[in-house]
C-alpha positions in Angstrom: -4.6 12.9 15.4 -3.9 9.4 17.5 -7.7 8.6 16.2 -7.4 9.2 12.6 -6.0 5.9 11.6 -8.1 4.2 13.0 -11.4 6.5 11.5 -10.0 5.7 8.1 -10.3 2.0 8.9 -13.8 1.8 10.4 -14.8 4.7 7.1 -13.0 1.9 4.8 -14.5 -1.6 6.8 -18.4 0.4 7.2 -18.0 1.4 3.4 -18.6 -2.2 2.3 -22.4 -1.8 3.7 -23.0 1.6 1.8 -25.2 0.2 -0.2 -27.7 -1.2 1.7 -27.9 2.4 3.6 -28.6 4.8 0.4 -31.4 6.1 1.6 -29.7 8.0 4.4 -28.3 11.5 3.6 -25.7 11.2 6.7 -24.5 7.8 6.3 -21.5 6.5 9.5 -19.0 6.2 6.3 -19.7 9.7 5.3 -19.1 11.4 9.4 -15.5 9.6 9.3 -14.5 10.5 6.1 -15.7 13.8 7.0 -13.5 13.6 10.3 -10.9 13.0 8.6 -10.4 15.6 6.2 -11.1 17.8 9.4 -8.4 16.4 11.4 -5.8 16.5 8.2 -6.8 20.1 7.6 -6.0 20.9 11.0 -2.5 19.0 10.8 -1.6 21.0 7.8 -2.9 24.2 9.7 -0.8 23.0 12.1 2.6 22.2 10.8 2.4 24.3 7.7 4.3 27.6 9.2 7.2 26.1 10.0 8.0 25.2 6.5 11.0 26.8 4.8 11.6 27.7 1.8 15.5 27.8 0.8 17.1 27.8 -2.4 15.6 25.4 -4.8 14.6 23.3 -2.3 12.7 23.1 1.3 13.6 22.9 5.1 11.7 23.3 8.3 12.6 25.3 11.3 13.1 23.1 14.8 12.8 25.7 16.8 10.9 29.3 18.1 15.0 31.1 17.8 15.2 30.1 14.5 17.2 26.8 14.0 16.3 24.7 10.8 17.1 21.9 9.1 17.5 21.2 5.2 19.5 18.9 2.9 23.8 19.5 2.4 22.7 19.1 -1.8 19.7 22.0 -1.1 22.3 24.4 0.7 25.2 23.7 -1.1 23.2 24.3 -4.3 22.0 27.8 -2.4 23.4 31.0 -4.6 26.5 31.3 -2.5 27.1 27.7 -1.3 27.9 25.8 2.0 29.8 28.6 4.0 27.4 31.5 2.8 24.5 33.3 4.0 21.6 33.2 1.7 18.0 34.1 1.8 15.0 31.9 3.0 11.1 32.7 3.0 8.8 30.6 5.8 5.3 29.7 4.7 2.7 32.3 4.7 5.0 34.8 5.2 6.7 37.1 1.7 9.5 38.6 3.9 12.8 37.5 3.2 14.8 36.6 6.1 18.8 36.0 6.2 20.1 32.5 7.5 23.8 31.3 8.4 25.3 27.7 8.4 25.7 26.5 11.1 26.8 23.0 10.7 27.2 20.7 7.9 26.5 16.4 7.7 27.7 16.1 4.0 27.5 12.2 4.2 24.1 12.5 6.1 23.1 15.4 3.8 21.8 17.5 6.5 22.7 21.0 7.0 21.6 23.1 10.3 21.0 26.5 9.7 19.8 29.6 11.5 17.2 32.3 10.5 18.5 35.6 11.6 16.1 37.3 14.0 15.3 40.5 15.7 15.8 40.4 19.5 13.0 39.0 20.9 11.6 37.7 17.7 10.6 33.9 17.3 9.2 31.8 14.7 7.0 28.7 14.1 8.6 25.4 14.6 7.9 21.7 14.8 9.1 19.1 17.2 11.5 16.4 16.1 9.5 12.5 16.6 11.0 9.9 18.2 11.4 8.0 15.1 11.7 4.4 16.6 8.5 4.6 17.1 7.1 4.7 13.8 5.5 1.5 12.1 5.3 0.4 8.6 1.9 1.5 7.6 1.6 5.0 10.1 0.3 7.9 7.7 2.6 10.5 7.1 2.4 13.7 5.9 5.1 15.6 3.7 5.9 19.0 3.0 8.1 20.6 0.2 8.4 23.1 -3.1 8.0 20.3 -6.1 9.5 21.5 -9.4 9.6 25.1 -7.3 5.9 25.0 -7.9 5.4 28.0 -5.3 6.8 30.3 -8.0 8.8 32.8 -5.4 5.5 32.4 -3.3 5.2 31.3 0.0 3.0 28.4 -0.2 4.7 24.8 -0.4 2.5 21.8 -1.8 1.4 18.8 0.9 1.2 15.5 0.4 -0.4 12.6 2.2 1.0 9.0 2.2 2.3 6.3 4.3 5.7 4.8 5.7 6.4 1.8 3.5 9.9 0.7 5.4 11.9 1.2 8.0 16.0 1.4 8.1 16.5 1.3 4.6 20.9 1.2 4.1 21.1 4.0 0.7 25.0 4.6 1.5 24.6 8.1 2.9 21.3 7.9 3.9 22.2 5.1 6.0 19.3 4.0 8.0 16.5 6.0 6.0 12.6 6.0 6.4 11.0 5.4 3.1 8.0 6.7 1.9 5.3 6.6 -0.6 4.7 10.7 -0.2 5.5 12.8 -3.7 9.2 13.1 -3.3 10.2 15.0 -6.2 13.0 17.7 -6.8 12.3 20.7 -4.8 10.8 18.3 -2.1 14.6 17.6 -0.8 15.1 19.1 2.6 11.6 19.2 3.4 9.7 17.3 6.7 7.6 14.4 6.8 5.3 14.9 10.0 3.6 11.9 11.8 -0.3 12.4 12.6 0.8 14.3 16.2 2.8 17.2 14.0 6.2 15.6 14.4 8.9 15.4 12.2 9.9 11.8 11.9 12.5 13.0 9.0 14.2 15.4 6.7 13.5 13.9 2.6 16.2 14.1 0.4 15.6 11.3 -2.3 14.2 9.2 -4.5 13.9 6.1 -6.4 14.4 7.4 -9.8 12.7 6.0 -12.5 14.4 5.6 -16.2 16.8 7.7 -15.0 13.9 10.7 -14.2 14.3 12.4 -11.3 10.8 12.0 -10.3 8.1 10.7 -7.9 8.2 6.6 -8.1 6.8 6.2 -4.6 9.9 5.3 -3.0 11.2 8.5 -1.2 13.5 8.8 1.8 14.0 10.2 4.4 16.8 11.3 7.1 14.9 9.9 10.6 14.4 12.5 13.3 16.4 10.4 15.9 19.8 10.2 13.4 19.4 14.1 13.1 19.1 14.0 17.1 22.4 12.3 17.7 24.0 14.6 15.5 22.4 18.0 16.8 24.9 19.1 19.1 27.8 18.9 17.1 26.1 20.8 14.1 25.6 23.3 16.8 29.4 23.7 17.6 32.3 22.4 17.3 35.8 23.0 18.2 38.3 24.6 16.5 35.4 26.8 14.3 34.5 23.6 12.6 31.1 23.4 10.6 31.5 19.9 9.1 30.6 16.9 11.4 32.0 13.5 10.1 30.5 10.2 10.6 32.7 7.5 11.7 34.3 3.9 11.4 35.5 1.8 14.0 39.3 1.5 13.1 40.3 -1.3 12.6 37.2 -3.4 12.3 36.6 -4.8 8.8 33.3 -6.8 8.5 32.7 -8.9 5.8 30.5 -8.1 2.7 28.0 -10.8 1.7 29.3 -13.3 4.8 26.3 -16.0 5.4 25.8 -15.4 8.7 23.4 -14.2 11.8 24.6 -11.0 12.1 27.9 -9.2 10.7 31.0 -11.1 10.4 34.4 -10.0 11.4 37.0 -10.5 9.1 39.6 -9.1 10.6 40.7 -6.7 13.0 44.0 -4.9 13.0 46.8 -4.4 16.4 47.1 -0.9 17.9 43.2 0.6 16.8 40.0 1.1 18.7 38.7 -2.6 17.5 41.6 -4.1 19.0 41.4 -2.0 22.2 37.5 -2.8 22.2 38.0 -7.1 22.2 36.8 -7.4 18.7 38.1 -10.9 17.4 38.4 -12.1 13.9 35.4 -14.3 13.7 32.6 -12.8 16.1 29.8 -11.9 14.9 28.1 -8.7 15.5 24.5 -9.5 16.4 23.8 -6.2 18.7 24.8 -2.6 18.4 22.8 -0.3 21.2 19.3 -1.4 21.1 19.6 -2.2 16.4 19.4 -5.8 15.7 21.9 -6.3 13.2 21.6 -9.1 10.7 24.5 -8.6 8.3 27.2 -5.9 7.0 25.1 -3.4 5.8 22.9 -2.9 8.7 25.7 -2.2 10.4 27.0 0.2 8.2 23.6 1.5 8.5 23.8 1.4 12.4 27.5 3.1 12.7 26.1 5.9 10.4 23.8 7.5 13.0 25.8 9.2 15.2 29.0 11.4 15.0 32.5 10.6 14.6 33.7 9.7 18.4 30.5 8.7 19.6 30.3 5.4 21.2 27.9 2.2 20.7 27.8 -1.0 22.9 28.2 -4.1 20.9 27.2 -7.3 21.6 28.8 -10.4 19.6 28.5 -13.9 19.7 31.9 -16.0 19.6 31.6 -19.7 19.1 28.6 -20.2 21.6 29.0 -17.2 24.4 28.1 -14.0 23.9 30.0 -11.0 24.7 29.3 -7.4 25.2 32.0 -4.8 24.9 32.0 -0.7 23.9 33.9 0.7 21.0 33.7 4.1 19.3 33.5 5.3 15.9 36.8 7.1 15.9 37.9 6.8 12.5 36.6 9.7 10.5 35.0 8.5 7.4 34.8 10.6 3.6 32.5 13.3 3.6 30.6 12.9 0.5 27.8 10.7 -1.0 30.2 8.7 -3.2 29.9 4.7 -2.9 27.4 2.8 -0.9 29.6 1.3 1.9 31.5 4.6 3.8 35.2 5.1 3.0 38.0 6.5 5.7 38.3 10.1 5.0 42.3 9.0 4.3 41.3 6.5 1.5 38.7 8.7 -0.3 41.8 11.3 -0.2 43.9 8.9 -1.7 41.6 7.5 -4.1 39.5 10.1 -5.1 35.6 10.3 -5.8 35.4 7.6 -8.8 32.8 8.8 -11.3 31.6 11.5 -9.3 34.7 13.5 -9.5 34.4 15.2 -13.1 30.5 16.0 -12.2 28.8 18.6 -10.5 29.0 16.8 -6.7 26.3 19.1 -4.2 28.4 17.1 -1.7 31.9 18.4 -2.6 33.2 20.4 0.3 34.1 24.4 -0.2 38.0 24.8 -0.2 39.9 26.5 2.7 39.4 30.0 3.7 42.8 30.3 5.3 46.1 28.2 5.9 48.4 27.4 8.9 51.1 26.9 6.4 51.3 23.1 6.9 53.3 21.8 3.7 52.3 19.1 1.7 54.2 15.8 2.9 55.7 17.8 5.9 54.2 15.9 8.7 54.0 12.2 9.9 51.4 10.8 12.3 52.4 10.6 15.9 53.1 6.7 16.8 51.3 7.3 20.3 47.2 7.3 18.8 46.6 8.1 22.2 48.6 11.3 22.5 48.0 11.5 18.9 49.2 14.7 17.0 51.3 15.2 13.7 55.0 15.3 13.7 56.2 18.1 12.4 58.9 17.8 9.3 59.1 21.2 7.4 56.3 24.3 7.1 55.2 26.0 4.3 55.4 29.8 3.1 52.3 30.9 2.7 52.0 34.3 0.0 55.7 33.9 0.2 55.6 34.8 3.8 56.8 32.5 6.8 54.5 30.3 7.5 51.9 31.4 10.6 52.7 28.1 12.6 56.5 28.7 13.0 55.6 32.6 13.3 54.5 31.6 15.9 57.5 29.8 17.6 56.7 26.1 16.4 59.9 24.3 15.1 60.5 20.8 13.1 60.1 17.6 15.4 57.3 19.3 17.6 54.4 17.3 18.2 51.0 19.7 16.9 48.2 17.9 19.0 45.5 20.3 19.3 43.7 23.6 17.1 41.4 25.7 18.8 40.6 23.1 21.6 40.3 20.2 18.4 42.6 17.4 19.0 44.6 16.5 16.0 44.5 12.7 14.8 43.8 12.8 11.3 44.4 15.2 8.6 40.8 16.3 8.1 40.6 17.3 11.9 43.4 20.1 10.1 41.3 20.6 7.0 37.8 21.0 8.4 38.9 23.6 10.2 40.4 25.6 7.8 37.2 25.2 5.5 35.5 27.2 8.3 38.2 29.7 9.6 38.9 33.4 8.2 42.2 34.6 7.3 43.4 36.5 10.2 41.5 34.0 13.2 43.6 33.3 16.4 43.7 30.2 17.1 45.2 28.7 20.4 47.5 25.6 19.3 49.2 23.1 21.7 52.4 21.2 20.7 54.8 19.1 22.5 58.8 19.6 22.5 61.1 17.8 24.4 58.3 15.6 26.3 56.7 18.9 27.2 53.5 20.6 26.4 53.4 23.9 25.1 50.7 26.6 23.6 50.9 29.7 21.6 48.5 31.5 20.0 48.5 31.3 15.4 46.9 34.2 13.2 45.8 32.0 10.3 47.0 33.1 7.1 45.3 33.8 3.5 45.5 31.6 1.5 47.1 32.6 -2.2 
């Protein structure tokens, strides 16, 4: 496959002489072309099984026990939703199989799921690429269900094309690959391989054109190495969760629009993880890991690729020394697609989803399955963020019983730091778990009283 690039230039250069070589039957133009149908053929041969078919959209299994990958819209849009098993063909292959969600990237619209298999049993799969090794202008082949053009069959439509950028901002898709491969609907979830059978990324959009959702040759898609960073926590999480949350560093406000080398800081507030990091009003971030970054977006882009929690090394320049310091992305940011630059998860709460809120939104998270009777109002952040933890101010009935966290001994003025091994900062690290957790779950919770940790065990309860 490393050869066929450079067979279509030599077929493309040698073509110019074609004519003056008519008379032979076998021209050198003719032997590459030839070679490189071959060698696209056997791609396709290839890469093809792993496909899967899910909903009304695609995906592609990862690996032989049955982990794959598709887009948040494409599951959420499955029969049942985000939390639900549904069904999923592979390519090739009319036998319906079941799959579970395992974890859910609502901002990066990815969702890892798993095909349930008999013991023993594996499946076709396809490496993830190392993405940062891609170049504008390496082929790239995609693979998806157009306009659900397979008809309940088995066989997805493929697509040859090229990568026209590189870490493209789109809001959610924050550091995207784009494309000229047919991206239309029914493509989203679906792989675009490199020439070695990699997946360099997972599509899930389009430039639309006129407002038609279809092919304009500007597609994108989610790079293999952003899906990477993220894999683990998809995987598991604690507490039960299934939705991972990208991040903010809090406290850090860059400046939108700033003329400048990199991305100015505006301003940076006391008592966060900017101000703990060394982040001054007026450096300028020039350097995040090994990501250039030449103003606010990219590194809006850059902060997007791993997990809440995760930590980058910056490098800024102030007045003329540079400075390199760590800081993580602890501030969980809103979970939908909403806006191009990403929200806290608290100010999306407070001011909704704008425009998006009275549509269908395939990013919308399920409600809760169950309830810890937490009432509205009846708790107030801890002042120590490094002990963090909500202080407790009243509970909730819950089906007009007592509510399952002072069941279970907890009283007004504890300090609730930790669900199911989760600590508790923000009220989402409360919420996501409930999204995930059945009525009737133990779940170990720690408090503190009087200076002191404590645990007990909580049966969540139904919610009414």
């Amino acid at each position: 496959m490393k050869k066929l690039m450079a067979a279509l230039a030599l077929s493309l250069f040698v073509g110019g002489f074609a004519a003056q070589a008519q008379d032979k039957k076998t021209s050198a133009p003719s032997t590459n072309i030839d070679r490189i149908d071959r060698e696209t053929r056997d791609l396709v041969k290839k890469v093809w099984p792993a496909f899967v078919h899910i909903g009304g959209g695609s995906g592609v299994c990862i690996s032989e026990d049955g982990y794959f990958l598709t887009n948040h819209h494409v599951y959420n849009d499955a029969p049942k939703g985000m939390e639900a098993k549904t069904s999923v063909r592979m390519a090739g292959n009319s036998r319906r199989f079941t799959a579970i969600p395992v974890g859910a990237d609502p901002r990066g619209d990815i969702v890892l799921g798993k095909i349930v298999l008999e013991k023993g049993e594996k499946v076709p799969f396809a490496k993830l690429a190392d993405s940062e090794k891609i170049q504008i202008g390496d082929l790239c082949l995609s693979i998806g269900d157009p306009f659900l053009l397979s008809g309940g069959g088995s066989e997805p439509t493929i697509t040859l094309g090229t990568v026209t950028a590189k870490n493209r901002f789109q809001g959610g898709y924050c550091d995207c690959i784009q494309i000229d491969t047919a991206i239309n609907p029914g493509n989203s979830g679906g792989p675009s391989f490199n020439m070695d059978g990699e997946i360099i990324g997972i599509n899930g959009r389009n430039i639309a054109s006129h407002g038609k959702r279809f092919n304009t040759g500007a597609g994108y898609a989610i790079p293999a190495n952003q899906i990477r960073h993220f894999l683990d926590a998809l995987k598991a999480q604690e507490g039960g969760a299934i939705v991972v949350r990208h991040g903010l560093v809090s406290g850090l406000k860059v400046a939108l629009g700033a003329k400048a080398e990199g991305a100015l800081v505006e301003s940076v507030e006391p008592e966060t993880e900017a101000a703990d990091a060394g982040f001054q009003s007026g450096d300028i971030i020039v350097k995040m890991d090994e990501s250039v970054i030449f103003n606010a977006f990219r590194y809006y882009g850059v902060i997007g690729t791993k997990p809440r929690g995760s930590t980058f090394k910056f490098t800024v320049k102030r007045g003329d020394k540079t400075i390199e310091f760590s800081a993580r992305n602890d501030l969980p940011s809103e979970s939908g697609q909403f806006g191009t630059i990403p929200r806290s998860d608290e100010d999306a709460r407070r001011d909704g989803s704008g425009g998006i809120a009275g549509m269908m939104d395939p990013f919308k998270l399920p409600p809760a399955k169950s309830s810890l009777g937490i009432a509205n109002g009846g708790w107030k952040r801890n002042p120590d963020r490094k002990v963090g933890g909500f202080i407790m101010l009243k509970f909730a009935k819950v089906g007009g019983e007592q509510s399952p966290l002072e069941a279970a001994g907890l009283q007004v003025n504890d300090i609730l730091v930790s669900i199911g091994g989760r600590r508790i900062h923000y009220l989402c690290d409360v919420s996501d778990i409930l999204i995930s957790v059945d009525a009737g779950t133990p779940l170990l919770v720690k408090y503190i009283r009087d200076g002191q940790e404590a645990e007990v065990t909580v049966i969540t309860a139904a919610r009414p």
